[in-house]
N, C-alpha and C positions, 0 to 999 in steps of 0.2 A: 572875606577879608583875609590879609596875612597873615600868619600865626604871627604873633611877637618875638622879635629876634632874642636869643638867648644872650644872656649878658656880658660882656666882654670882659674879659681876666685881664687886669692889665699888668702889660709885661716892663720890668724894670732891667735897666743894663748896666756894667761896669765893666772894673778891668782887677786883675789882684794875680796871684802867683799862687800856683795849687802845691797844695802843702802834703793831698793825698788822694790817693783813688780806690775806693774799696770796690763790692762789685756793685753796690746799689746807688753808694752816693759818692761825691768828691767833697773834698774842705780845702776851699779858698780863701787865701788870706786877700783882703780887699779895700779898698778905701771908703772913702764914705760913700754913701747911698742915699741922694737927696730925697729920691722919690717916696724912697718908705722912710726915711728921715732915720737912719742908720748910721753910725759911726763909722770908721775906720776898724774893724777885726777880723778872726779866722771863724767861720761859720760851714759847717754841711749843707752838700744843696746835692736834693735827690737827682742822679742821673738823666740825661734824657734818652729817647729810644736809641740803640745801638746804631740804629742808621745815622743819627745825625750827631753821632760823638764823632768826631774824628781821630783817626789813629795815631798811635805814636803819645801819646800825653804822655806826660810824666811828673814827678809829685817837683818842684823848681821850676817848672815852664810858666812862663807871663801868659795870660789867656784874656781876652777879651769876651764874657758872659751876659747872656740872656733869661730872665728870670720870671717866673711868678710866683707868687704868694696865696697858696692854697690851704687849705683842713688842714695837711697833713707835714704842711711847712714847705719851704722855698723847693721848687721842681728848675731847674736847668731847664729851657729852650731850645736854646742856642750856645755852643763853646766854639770858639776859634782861638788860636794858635795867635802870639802877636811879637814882633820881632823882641829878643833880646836886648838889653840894654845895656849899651856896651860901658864898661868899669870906668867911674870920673877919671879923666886924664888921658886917657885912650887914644891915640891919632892914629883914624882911619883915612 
């Protein structure tokens, strides 16, 4: 027989504005988070591997995140970069 598959961490996503990048973890400011039933605040969320941060972040940039909820508290998946929004009134 197959061994039983190991259990699946399930991963949560949002969108929010990084407010900072240290070297372990980032704090995004965020909106709510239905899935783990989270409000709107700024919270730390541990880095993912250096291969899949992409470069250039910076603590103001909008980012679109990927997330689990481990032991040791929220670990990053996935970060991507997501367009600026441009200032109400703006005619582009």
């Amino acid at each position: 027989p197959a061994p039983p598959a190991a259990p699946v961490t399930p991963r949560h996503q949002g969108e929010g504005t990084i407010r900072s990048i240290g070297k372990d973890a980032m704090a995004i400011t965020h909106g709510p988070l239905p899935s783990v039933g989270m409000d709107a605040m700024t919270m730390e969320f541990k880095l993912p591997p250096a291969q899949q941060l992409p470069r250039n972040l910076a603590a103001g940039d909008r980012v679109a995140f990927e997330f689990t909820l481990g032991p040791d508290g929220p670990q990053l998946t996935h970060v991507a970069p997501m367009p600026a929004v441009p200032a109400s009134g703006s005619k582009k």
